[in-house]
HTML snippet that shows the backbone in 3Dmol.js (N, CA, C, O; Angstrom):
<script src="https://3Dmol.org/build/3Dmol-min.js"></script>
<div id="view" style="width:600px;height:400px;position:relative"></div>
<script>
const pdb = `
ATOM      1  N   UNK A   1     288.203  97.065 112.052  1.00  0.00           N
ATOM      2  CA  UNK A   1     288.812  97.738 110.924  1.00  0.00           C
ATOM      3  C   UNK A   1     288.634  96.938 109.634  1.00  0.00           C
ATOM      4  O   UNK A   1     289.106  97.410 108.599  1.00  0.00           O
ATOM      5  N   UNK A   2     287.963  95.717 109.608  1.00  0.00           N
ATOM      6  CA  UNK A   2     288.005  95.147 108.795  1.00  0.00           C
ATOM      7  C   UNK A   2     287.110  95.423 107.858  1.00  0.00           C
ATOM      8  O   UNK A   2     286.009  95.679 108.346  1.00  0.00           O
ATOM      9  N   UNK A   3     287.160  95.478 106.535  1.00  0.00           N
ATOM     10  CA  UNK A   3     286.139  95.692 105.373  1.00  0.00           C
ATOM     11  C   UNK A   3     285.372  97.554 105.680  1.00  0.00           C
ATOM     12  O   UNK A   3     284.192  97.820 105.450  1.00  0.00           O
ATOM     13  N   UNK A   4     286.073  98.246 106.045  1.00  0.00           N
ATOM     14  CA  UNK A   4     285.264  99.597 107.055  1.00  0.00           C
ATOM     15  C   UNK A   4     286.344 100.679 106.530  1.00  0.00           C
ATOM     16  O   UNK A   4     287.574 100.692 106.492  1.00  0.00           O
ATOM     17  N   UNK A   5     285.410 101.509 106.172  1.00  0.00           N
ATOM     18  CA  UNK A   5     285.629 102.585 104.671  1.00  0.00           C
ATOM     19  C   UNK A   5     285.102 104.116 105.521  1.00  0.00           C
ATOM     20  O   UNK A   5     283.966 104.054 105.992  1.00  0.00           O
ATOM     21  N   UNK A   6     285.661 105.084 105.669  1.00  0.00           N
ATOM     22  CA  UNK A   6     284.586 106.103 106.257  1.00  0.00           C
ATOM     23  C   UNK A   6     284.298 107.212 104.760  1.00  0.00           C
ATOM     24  O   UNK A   6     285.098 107.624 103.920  1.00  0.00           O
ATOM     25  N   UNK A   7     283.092 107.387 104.885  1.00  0.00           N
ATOM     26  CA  UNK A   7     282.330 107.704 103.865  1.00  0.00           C
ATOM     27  C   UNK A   7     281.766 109.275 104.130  1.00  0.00           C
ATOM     28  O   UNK A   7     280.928 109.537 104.993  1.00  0.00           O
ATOM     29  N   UNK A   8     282.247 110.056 103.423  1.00  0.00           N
ATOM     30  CA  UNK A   8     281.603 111.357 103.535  1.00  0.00           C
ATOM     31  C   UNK A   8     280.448 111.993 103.065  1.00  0.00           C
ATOM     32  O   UNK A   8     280.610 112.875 102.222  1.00  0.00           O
ATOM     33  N   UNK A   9     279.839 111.849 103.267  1.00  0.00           N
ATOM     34  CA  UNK A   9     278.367 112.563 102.365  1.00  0.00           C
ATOM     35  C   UNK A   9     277.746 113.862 102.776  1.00  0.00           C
ATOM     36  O   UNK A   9     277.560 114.288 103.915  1.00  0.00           O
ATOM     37  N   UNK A  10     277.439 114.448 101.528  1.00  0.00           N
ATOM     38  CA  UNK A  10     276.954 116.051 101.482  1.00  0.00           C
ATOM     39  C   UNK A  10     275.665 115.901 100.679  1.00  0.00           C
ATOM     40  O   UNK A  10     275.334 115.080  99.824  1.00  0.00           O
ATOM     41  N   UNK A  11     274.937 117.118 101.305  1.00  0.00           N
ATOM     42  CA  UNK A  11     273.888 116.970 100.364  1.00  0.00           C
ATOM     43  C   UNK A  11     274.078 118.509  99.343  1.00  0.00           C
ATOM     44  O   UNK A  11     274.704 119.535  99.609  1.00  0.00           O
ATOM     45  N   UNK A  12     273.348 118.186  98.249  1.00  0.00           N
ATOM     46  CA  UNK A  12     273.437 119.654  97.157  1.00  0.00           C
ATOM     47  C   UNK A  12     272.050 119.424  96.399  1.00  0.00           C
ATOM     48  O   UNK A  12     271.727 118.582  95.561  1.00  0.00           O
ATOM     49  N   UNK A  13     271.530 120.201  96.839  1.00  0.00           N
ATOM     50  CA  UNK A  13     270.235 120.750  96.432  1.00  0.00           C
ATOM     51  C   UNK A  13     269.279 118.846  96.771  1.00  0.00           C
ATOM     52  O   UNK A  13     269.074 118.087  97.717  1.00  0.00           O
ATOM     53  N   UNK A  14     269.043 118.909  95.536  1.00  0.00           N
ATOM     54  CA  UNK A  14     268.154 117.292  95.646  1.00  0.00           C
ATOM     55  C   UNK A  14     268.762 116.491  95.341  1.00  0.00           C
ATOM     56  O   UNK A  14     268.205 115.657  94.627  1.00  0.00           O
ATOM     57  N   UNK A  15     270.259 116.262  95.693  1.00  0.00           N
ATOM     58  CA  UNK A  15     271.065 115.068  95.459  1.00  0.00           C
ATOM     59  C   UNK A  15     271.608 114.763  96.724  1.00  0.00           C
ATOM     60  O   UNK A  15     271.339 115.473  97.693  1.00  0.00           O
ATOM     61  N   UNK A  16     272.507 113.565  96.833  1.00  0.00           N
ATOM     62  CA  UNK A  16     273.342 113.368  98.346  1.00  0.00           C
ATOM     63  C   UNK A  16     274.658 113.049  97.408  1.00  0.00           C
ATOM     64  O   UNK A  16     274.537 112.586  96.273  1.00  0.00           O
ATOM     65  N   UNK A  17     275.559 113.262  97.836  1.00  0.00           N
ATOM     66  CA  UNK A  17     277.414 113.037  97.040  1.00  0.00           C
ATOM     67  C   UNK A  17     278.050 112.139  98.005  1.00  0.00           C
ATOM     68  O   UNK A  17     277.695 112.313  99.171  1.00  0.00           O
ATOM     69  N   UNK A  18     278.778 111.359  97.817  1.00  0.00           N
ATOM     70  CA  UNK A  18     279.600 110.658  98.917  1.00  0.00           C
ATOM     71  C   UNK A  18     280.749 110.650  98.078  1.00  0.00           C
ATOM     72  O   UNK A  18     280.779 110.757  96.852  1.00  0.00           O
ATOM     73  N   UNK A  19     281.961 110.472  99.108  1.00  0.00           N
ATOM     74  CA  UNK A  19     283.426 110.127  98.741  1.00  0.00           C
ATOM     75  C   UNK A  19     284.123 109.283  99.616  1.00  0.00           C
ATOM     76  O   UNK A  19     283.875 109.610 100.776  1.00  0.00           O
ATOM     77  N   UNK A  20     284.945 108.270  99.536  1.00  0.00           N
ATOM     78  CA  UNK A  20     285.854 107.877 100.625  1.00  0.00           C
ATOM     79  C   UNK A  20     287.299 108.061 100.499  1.00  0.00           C
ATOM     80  O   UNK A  20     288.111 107.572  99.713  1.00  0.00           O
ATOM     81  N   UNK A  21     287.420 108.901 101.484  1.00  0.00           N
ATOM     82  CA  UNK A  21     289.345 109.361 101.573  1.00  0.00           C
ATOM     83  C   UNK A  21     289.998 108.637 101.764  1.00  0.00           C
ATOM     84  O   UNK A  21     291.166 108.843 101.436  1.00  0.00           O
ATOM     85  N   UNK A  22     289.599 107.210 102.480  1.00  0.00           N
ATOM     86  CA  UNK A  22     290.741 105.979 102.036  1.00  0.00           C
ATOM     87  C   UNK A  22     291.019 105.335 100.811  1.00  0.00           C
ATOM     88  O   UNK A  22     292.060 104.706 100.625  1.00  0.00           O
ATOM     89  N   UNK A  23     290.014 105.486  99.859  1.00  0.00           N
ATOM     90  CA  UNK A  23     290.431 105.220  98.498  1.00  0.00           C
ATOM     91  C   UNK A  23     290.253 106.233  97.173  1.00  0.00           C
ATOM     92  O   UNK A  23     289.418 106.046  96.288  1.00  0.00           O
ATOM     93  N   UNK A  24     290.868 106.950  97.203  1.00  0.00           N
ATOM     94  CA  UNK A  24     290.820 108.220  96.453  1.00  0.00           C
ATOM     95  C   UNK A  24     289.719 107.161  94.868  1.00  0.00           C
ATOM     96  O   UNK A  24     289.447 105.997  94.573  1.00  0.00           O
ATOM     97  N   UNK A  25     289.417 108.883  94.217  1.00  0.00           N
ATOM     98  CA  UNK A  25     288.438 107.830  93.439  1.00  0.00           C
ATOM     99  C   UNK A  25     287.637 107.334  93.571  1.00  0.00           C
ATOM    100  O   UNK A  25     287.137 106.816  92.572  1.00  0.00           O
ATOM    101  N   UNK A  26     286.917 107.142  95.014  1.00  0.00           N
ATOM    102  CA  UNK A  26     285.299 106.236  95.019  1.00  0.00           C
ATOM    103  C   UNK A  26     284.481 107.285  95.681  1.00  0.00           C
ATOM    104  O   UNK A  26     284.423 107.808  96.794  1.00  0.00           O
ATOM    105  N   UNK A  27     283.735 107.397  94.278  1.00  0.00           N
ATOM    106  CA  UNK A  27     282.164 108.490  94.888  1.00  0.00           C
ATOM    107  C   UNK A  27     281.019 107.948  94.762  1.00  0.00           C
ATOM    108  O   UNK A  27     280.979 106.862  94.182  1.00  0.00           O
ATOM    109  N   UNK A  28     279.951 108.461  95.195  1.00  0.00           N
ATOM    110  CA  UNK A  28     278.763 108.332  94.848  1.00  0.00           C
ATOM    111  C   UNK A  28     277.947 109.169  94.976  1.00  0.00           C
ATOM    112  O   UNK A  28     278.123 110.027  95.841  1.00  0.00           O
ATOM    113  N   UNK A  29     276.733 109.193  94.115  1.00  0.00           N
ATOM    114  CA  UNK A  29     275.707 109.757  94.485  1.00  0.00           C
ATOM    115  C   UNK A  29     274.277 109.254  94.095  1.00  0.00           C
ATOM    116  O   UNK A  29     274.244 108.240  93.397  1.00  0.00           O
ATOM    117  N   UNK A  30     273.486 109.641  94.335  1.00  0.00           N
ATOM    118  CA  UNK A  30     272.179 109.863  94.924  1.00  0.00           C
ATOM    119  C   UNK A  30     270.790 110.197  95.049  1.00  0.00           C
ATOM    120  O   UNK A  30     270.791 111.281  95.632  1.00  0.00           O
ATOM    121  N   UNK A  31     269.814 109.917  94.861  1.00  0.00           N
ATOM    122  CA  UNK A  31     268.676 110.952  95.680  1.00  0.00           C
ATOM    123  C   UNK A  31     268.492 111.019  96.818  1.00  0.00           C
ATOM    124  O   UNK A  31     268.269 112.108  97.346  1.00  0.00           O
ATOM    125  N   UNK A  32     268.537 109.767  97.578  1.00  0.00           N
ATOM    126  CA  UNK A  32     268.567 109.235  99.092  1.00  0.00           C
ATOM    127  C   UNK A  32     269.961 109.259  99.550  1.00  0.00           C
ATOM    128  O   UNK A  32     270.818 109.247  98.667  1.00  0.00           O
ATOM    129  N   UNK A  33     270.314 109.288 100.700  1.00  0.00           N
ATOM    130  CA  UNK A  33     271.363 109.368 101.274  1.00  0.00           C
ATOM    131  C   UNK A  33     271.905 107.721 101.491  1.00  0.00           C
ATOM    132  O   UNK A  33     273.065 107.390 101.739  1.00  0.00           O
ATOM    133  N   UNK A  34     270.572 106.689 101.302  1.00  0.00           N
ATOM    134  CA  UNK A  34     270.877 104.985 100.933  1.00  0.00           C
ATOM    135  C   UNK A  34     271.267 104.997  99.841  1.00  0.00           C
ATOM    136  O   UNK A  34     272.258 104.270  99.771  1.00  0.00           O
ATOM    137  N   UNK A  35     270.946 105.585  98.607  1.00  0.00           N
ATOM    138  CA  UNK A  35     270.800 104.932  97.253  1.00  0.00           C
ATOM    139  C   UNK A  35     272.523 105.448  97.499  1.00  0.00           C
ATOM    140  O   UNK A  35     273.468 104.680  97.321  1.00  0.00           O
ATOM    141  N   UNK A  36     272.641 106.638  97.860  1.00  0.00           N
ATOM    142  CA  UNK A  36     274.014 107.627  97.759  1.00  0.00           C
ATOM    143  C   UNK A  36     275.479 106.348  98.262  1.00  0.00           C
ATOM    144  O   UNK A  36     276.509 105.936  97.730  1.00  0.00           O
ATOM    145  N   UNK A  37     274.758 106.137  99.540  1.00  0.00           N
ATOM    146  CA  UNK A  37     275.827 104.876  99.762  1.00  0.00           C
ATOM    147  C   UNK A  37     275.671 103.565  98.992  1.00  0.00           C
ATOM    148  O   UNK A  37     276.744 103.034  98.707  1.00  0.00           O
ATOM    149  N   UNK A  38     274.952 103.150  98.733  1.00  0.00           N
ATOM    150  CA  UNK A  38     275.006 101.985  97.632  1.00  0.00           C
ATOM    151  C   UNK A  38     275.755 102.175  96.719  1.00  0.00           C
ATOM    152  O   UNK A  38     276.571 101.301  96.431  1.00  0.00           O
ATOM    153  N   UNK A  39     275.679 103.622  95.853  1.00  0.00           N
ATOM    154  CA  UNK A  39     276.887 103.275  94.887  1.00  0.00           C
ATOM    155  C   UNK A  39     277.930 103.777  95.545  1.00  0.00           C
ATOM    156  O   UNK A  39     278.946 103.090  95.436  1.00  0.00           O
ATOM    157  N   UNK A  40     278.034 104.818  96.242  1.00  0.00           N
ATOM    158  CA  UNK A  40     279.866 105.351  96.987  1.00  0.00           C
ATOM    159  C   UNK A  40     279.939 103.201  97.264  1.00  0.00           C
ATOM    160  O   UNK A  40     281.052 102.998  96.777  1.00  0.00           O
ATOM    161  N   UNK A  41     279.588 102.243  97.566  1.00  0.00           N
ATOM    162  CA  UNK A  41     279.833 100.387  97.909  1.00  0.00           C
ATOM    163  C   UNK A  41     280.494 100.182  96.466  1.00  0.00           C
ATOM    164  O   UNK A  41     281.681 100.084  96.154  1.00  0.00           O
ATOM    165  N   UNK A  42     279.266 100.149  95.646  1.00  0.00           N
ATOM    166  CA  UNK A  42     279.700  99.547  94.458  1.00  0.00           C
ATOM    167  C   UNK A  42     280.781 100.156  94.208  1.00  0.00           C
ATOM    168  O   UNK A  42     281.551  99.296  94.636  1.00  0.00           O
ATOM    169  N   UNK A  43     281.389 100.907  93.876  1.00  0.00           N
ATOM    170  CA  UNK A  43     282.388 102.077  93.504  1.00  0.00           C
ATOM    171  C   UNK A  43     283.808 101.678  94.511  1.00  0.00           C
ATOM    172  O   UNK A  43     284.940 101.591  94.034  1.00  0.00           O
ATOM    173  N   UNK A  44     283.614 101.550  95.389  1.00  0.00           N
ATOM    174  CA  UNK A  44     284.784 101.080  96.591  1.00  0.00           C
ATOM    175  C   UNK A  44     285.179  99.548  95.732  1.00  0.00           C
ATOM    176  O   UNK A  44     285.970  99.067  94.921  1.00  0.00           O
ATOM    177  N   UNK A  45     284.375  99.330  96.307  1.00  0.00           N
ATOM    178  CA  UNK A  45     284.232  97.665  95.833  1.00  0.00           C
ATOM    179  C   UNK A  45     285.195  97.003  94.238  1.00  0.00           C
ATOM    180  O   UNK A  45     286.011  96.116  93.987  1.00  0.00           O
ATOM    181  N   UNK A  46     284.603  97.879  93.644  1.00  0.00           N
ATOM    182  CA  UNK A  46     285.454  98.100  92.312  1.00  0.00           C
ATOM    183  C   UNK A  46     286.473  98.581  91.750  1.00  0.00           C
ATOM    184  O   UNK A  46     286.976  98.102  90.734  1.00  0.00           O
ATOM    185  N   UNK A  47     286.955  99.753  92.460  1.00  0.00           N
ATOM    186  CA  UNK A  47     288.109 100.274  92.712  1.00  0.00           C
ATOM    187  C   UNK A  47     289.322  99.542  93.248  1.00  0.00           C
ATOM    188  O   UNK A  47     290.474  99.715  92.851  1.00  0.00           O
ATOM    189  N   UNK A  48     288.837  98.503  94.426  1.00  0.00           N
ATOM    190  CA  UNK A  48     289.853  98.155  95.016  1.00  0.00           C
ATOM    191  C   UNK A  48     290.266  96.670  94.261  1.00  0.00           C
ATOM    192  O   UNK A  48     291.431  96.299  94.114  1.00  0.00           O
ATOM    193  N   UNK A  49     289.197  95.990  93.866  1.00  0.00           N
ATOM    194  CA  UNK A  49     289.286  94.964  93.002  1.00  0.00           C
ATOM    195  C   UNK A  49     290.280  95.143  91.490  1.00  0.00           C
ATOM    196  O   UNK A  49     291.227  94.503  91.033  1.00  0.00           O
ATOM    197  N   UNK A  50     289.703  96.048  91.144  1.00  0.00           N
ATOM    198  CA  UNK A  50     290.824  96.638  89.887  1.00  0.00           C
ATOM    199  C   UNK A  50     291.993  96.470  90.411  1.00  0.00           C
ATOM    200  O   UNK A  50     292.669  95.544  89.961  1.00  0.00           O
ATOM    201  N   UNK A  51     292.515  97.259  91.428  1.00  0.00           N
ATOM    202  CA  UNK A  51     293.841  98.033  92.193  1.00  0.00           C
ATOM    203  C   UNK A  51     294.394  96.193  91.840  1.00  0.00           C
ATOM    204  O   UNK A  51     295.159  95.732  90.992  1.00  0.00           O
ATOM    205  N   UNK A  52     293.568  95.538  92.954  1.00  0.00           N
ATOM    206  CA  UNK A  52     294.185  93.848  93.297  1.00  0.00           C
ATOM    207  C   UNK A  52     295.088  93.394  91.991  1.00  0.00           C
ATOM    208  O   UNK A  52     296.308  93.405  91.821  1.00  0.00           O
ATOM    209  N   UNK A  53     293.928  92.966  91.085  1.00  0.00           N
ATOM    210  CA  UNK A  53     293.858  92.578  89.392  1.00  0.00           C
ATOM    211  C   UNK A  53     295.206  93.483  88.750  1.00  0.00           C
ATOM    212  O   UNK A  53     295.917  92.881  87.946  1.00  0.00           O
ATOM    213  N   UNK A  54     295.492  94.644  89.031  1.00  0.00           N
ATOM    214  CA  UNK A  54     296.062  95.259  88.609  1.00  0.00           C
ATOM    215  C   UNK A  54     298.056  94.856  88.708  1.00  0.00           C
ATOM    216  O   UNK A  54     298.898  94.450  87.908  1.00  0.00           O
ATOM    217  N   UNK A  55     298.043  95.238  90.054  1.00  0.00           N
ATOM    218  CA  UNK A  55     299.206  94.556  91.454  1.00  0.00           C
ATOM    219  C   UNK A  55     299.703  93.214  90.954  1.00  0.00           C
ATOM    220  O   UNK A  55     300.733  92.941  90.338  1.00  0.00           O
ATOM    221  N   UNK A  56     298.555  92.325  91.443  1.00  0.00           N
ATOM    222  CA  UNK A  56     299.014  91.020  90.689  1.00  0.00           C
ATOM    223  C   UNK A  56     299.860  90.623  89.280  1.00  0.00           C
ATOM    224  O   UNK A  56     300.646  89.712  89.022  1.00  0.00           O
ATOM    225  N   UNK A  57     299.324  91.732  88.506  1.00  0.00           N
ATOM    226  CA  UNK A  57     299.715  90.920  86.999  1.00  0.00           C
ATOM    227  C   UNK A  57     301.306  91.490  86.844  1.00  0.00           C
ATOM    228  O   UNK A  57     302.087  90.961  86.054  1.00  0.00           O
ATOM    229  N   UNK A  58     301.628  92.477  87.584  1.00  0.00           N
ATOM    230  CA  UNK A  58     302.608  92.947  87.767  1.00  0.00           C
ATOM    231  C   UNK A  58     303.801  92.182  88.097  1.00  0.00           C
ATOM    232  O   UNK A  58     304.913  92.470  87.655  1.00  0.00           O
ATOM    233  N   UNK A  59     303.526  91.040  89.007  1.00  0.00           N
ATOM    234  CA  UNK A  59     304.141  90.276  89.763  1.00  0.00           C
ATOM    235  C   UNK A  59     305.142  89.737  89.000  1.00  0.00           C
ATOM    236  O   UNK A  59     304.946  89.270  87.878  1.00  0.00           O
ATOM    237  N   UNK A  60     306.210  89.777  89.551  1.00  0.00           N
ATOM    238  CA  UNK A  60     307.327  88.457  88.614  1.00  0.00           C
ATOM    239  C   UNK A  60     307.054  87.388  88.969  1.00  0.00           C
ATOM    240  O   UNK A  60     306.339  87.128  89.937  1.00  0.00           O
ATOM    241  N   UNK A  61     307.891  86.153  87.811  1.00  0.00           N
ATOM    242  CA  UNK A  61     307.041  85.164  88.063  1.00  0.00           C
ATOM    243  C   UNK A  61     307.512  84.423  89.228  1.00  0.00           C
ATOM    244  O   UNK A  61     306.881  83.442  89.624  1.00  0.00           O
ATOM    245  N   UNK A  62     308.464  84.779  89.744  1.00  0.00           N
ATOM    246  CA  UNK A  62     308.959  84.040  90.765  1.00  0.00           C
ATOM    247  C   UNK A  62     308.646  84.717  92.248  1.00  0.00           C
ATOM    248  O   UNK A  62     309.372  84.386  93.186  1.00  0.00           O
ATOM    249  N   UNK A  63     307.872  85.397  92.403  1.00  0.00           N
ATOM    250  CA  UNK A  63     307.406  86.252  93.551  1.00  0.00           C
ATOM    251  C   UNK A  63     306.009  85.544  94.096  1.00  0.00           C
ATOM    252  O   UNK A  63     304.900  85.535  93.561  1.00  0.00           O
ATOM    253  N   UNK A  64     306.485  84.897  95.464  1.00  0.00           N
ATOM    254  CA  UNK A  64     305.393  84.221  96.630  1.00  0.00           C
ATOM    255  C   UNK A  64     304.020  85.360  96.446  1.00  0.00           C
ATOM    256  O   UNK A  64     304.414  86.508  96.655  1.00  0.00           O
ATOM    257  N   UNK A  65     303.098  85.318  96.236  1.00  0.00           N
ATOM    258  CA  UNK A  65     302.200  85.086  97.815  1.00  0.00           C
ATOM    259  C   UNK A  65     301.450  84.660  98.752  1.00  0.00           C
ATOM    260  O   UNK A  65     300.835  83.597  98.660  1.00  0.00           O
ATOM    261  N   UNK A  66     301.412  85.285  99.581  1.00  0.00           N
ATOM    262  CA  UNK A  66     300.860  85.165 100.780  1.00  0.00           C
ATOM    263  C   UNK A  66     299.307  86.302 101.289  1.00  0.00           C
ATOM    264  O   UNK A  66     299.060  87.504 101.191  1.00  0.00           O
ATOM    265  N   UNK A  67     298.583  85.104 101.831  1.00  0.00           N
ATOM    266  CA  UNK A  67     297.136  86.284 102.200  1.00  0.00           C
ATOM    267  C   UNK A  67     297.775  86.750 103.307  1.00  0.00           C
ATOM    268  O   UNK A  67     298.471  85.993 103.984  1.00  0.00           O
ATOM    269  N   UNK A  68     297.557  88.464 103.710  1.00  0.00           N
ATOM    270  CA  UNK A  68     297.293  88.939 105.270  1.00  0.00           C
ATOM    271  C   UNK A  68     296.432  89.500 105.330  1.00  0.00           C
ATOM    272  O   UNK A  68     296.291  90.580 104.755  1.00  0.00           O
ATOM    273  N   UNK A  69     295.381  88.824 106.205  1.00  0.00           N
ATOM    274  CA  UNK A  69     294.485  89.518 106.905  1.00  0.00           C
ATOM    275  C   UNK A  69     294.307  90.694 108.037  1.00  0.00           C
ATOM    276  O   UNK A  69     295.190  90.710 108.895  1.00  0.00           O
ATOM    277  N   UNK A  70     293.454  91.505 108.124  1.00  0.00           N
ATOM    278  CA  UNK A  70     293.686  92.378 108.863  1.00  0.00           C
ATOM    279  C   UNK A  70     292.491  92.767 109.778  1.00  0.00           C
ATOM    280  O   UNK A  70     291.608  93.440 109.244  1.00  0.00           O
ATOM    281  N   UNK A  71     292.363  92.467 110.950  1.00  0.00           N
ATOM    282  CA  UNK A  71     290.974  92.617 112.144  1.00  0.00           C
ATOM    283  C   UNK A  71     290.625  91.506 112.210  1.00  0.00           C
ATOM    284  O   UNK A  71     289.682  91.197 112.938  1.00  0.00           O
TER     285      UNK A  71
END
`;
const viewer = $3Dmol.createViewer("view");
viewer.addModel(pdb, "pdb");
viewer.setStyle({}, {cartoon: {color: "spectrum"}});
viewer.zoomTo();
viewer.render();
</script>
């Protein structure tokens, strides 16, 4: 389960579309159904990094943390 995203992809006419329903917001697309997942990556990738960056700054200043890993 670790780092593992399920990725939907359609094709429409001469393009490929991807989306992932675990992180609303990350699409991609395409000519190839590779190039299509390369950016639906980049796009994940960035999304969730923001989210992090985001969370954090939020933090009071007196609030621990701690890493949890998961898988």
């Amino acid at each position: 389960m670790h780092n593992e995203f399920t990725a939907i992809v359609e094709q429409d006419d001469a393009w490929y579309i991807a989306y992932c329903a675990e992180v609303p917001g990350a699409n991609g697309q395409g000519k190839s159904s590779e190039e299509c997942l390369a950016n639906l990556r980049e796009a994940i990738a960035l999304i969730l990094e923001y989210r992090r960056e985001e969370s954090l700054r939020a933090l009071p200043p007196d609030a621990r943390q701690e890493l949890v890993v998961i898988g």
